[in-house]
C-alpha positions as CSV (number, residue, x, y, z in Angstrom):
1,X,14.7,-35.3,-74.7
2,X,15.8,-36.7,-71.6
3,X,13.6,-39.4,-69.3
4,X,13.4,-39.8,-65.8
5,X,13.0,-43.3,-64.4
6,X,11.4,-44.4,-61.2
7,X,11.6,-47.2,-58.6
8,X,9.2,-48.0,-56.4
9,X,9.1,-51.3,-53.8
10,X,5.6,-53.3,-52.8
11,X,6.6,-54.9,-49.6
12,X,3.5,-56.7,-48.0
13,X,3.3,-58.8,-44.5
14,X,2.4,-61.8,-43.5
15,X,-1.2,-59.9,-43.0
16,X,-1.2,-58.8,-46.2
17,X,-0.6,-54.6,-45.8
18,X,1.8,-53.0,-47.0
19,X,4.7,-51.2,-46.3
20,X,4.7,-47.4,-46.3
21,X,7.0,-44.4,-45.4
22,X,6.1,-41.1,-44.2
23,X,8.2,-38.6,-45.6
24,X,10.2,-35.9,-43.8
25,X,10.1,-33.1,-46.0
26,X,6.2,-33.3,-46.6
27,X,3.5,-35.0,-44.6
28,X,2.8,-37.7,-47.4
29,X,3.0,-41.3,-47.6
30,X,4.5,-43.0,-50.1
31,X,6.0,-46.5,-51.2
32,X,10.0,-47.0,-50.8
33,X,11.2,-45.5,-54.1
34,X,12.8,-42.4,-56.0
35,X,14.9,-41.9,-59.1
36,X,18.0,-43.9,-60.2
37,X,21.7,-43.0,-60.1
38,X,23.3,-42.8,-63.4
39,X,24.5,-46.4,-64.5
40,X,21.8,-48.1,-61.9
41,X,20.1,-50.8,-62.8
42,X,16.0,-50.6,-61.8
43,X,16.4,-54.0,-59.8
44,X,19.6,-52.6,-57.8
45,X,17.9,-49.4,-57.4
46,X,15.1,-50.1,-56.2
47,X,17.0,-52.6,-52.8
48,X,18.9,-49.6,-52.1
49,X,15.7,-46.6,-51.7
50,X,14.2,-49.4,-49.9
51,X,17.8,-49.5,-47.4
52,X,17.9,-45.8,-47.5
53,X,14.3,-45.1,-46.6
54,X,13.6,-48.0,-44.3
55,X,16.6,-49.6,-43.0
56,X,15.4,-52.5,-44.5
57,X,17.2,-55.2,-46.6
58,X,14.9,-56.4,-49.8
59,X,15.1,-58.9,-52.8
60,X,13.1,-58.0,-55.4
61,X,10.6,-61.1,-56.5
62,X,9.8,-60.0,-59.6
63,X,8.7,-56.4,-61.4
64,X,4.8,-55.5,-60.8
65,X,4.7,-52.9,-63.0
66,X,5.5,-50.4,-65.7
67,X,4.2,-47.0,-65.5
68,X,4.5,-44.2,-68.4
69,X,3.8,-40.7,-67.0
70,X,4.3,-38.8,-70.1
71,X,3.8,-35.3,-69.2
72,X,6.5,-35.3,-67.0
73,X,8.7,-38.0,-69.4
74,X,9.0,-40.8,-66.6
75,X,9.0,-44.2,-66.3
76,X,8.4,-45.6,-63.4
77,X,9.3,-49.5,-62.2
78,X,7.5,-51.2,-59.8
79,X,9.0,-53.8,-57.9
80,X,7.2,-56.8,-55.4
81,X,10.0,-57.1,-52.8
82,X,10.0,-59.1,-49.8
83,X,12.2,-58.3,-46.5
84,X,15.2,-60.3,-46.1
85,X,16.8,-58.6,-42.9
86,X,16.6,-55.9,-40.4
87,X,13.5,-54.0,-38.9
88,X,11.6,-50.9,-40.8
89,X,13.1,-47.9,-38.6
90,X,12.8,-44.1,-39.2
91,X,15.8,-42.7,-41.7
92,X,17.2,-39.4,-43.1
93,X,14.4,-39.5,-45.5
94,X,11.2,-40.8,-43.4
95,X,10.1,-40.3,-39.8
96,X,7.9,-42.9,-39.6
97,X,8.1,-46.2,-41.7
98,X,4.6,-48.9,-40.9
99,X,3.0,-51.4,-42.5
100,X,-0.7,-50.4,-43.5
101,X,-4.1,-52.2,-44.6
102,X,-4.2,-51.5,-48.1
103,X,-8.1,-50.9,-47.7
104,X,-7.9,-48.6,-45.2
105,X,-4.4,-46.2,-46.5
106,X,-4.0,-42.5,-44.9
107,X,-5.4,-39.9,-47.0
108,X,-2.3,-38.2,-47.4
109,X,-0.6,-41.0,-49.5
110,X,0.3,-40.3,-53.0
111,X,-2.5,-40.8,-55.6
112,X,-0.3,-42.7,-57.7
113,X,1.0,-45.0,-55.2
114,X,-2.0,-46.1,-54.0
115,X,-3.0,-46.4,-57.8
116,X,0.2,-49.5,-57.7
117,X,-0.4,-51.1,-54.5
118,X,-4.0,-51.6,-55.7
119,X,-2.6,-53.0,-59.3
120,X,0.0,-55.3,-57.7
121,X,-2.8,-56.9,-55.5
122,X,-4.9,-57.2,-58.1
123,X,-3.0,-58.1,-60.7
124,X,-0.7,-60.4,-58.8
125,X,0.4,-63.0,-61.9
126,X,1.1,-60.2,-64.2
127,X,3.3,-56.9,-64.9
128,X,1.2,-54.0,-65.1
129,X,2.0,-51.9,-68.1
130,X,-0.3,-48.2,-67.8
131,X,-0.3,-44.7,-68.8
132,X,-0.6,-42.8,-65.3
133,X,-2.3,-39.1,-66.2
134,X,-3.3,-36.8,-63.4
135,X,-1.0,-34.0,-61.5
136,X,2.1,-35.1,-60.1
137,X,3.1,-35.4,-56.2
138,X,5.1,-32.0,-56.4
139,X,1.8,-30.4,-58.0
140,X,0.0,-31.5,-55.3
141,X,1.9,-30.5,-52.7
142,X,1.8,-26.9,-54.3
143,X,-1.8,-26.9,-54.5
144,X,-2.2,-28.3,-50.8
145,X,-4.4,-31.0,-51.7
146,X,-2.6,-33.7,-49.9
């Protein structure tokens, strides 16, 4: 059995929202993140979704997060990154790339994702270790519910 592992990047302001992308090939927000290469380390990973979907250099701070999604046999890393250079622009993978009040996210942003932005803020001493159940992004897209 083979697993699939995940990389996602919390980038907050100085006003405390956070840093979203709007994808290109669905209208859904999401957080900078997608699978690794083979032989990519999580930390090195996740700096370069965040260059390819933003622009943006990152460092990572330290790892939010650890999330088991078992019926699709992926793990999924979270990462609380903070901007070191450049300014979020729109890339081959996202036509719009903002910082958003976490209270107040579009509906269209992934279930999930909003599920880790909330955990980092809450949980912002600790890694969060969960099981995330529910349909995946692709099944919602199918379904049209985002």
């Amino acid at each position: 059995m083979s697993f699939r592992i995940g990389v996602h990047a919390i980038i907050f302001d100085d006003q405390g929202r956070v840093l979203l992308c709007h994808r290109r090939d669905h209208d859904l927000w999401n957080l900078p993140g997608g699978g690794l290469e083979p032989g990519e380390a999580p930390w090195h990973g996740v700096l370069r979704e965040v260059k390819e979907e933003t622009g943006l250099e990152a460092r990572v701070v330290r790892l939010a997060g650890i999330y088991s999604k078992p019926e699709v046999n992926e793990v999924v890393f979270s990462f609380l990154c903070e901007i070191v250079a450049g300014t979020p622009a729109a890339t081959e993978e996202a036509d719009r790339v903002e910082f958003l009040p976490p209270d107040s996210l579009p509906p269209n942003t992934l279930p999930k994702q909003v599920e880790r932005i909330h955990d980092a803020l809450a949980c912002s001493d600790q890694v969060v270790m969960k099981v995330q159940g529910g349909k995946s992004s692709a099944d919602l897209i199918r379904e049209g519910n985002l």
